[in-house]
C-alpha positions as CSV (number, residue, x, y, z in Angstrom):
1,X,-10.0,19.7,-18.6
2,X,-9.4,16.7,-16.3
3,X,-11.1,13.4,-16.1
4,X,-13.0,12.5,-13.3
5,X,-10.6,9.5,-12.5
6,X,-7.5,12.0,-11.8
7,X,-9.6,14.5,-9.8
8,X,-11.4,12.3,-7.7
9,X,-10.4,11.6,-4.3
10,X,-10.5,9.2,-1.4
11,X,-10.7,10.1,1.9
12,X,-9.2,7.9,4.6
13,X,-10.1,9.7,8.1
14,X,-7.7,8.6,10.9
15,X,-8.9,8.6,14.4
16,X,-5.6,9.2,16.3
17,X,-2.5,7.8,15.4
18,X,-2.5,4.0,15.0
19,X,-6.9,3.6,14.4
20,X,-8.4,4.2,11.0
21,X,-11.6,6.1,12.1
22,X,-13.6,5.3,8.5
23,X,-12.9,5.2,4.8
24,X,-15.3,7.1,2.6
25,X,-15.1,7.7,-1.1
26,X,-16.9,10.9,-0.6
27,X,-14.8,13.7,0.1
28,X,-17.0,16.4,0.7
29,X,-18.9,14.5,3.5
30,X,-15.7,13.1,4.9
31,X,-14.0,16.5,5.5
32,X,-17.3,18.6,6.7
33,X,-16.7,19.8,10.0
34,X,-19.2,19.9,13.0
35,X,-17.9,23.6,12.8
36,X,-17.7,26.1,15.8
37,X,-14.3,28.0,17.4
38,X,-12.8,25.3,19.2
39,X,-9.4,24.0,18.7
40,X,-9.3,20.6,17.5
41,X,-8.7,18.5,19.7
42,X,-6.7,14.4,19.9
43,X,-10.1,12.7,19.2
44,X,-10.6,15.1,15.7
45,X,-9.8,13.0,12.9
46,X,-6.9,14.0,10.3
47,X,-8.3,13.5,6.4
48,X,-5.3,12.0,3.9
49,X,-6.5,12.9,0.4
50,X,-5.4,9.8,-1.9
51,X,-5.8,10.4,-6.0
52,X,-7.7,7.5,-7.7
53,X,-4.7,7.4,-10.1
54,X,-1.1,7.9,-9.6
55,X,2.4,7.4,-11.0
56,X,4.2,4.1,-10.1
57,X,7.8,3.2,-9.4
58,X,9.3,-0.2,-7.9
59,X,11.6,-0.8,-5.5
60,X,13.6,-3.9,-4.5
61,X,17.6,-5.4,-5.2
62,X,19.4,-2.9,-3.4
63,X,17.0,-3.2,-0.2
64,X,16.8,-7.1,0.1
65,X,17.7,-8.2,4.1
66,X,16.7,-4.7,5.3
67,X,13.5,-4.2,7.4
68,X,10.4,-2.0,5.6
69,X,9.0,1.1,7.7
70,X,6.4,-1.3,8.7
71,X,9.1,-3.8,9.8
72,X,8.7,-6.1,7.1
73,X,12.2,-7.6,5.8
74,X,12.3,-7.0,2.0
75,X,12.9,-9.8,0.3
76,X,12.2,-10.4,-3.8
77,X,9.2,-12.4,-2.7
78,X,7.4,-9.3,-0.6
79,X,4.4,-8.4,-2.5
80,X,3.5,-4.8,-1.3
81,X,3.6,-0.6,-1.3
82,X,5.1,2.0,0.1
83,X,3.0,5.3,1.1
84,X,4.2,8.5,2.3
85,X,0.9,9.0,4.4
86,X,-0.7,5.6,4.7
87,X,-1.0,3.4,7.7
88,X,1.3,0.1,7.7
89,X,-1.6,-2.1,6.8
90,X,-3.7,0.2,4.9
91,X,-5.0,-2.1,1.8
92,X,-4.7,-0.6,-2.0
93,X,-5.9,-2.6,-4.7
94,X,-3.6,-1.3,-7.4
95,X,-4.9,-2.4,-11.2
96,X,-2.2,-1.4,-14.5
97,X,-3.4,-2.3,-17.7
98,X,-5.5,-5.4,-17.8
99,X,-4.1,-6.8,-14.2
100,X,-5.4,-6.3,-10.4
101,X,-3.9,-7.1,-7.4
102,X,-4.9,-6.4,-3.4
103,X,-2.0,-4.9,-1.9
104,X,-0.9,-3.9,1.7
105,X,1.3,-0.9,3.1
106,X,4.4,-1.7,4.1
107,X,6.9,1.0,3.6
108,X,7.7,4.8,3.5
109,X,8.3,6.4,0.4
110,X,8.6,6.7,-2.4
111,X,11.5,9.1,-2.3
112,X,11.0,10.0,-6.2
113,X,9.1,13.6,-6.6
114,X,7.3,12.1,-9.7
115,X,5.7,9.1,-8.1
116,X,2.8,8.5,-5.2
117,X,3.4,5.0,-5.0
118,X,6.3,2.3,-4.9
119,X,5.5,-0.9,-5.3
120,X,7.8,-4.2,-4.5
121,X,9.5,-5.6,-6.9
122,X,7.5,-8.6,-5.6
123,X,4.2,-6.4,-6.7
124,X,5.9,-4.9,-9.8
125,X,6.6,-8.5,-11.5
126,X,2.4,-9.7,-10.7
127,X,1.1,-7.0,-12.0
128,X,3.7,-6.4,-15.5
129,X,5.4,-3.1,-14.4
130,X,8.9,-3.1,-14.9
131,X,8.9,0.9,-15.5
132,X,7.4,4.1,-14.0
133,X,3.8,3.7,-15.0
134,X,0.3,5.6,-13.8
135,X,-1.5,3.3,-12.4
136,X,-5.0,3.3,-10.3
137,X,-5.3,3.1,-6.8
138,X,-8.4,2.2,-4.2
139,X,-8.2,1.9,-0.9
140,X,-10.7,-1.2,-0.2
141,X,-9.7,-2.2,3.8
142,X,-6.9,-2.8,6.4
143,X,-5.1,-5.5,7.9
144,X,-3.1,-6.1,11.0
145,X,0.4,-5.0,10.4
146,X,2.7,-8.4,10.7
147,X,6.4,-9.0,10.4
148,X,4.8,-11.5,8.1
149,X,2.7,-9.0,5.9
150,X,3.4,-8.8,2.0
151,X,4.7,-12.4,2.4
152,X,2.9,-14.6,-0.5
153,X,2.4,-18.2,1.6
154,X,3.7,-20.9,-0.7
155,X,2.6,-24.7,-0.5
156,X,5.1,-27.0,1.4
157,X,7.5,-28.2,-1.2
158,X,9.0,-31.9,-0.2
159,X,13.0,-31.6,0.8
160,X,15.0,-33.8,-1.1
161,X,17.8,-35.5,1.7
162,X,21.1,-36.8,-0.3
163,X,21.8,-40.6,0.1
164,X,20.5,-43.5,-1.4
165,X,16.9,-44.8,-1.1
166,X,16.0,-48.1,0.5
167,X,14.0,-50.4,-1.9
């Protein structure tokens, strides 16, 4: 028999292409329909089933200096996931073993039959993985999608000018 953590389900309900209509952690309320015979119609929402728990892979050295899905360049530093259905933006908070981290969409993928998720190597090295691993997944918000997103902000570090220093 299966736990409850690999059979239950999120619902993310998209209203159109681009707008995130509502996120619900109950399925069976998210995908009852106002039934009838009509076809659907632009406004009905599409439901993307997402498991609570998933196999992991990461991604990274041979796709630094090219752009993500999202349009994201990939650089070591990008801390992020890729999502074959997700919206660019979509945030997963991703926990493996004892660590949790609050991650955004980014990128397509993965291309790997075995795995639901690829993570960054940026995302990868915060939270331990450095192999295919199950991990678990919640969706917990969104965020604007940014050429900028995924990109950890780092305090100003003084440049150091060659010469010699006045006294």
């Amino acid at each position: 028999m299966r736990s409850k953590l690999h059979t239950t389900t999120l619902v993310l309900a998209l209203a159109g292409a681009a707008t995130i209509g509502s996120i619900s952690a109950n399925s069976a309320l998210a995908a009852r329909s106002p039934g009838g015979a009509s076809a659907p119609s632009a406004a009905t929402p599409h439901v993307l089933r997402v498991r609570a728990s998933g196999v992991a892979t990461w991604f990274g050295p041979g796709f630094y200096g090219q752009k993500t899905a999202c349009g994201q360049m990939l650089t070591p530093a990008v801390v992020g996931v890729a999502n074959r259905t997700l919206p660019c933006g979509t945030l997963v908070r991703v926990t493996y073993s004892t660590r949790t981290l609050t991650i955004p969409v980014l990128d397509r993928g993965p291309y790997s039959h075995i795995a639901e998720w690829d993570l960054t190597a940026g995302a990868a090295l915060a939270l331990g993985i450095s192999d295919t691993v199950r991990i678990r997944t919640r969706i917990v918000g969104r965020t604007a999608n940014t050429p900028n997103l995924g990109v950890p902000v780092f305090a100003p570090t003084p440049v150091l000018a060659g010469g010699a220093l006045a006294g």
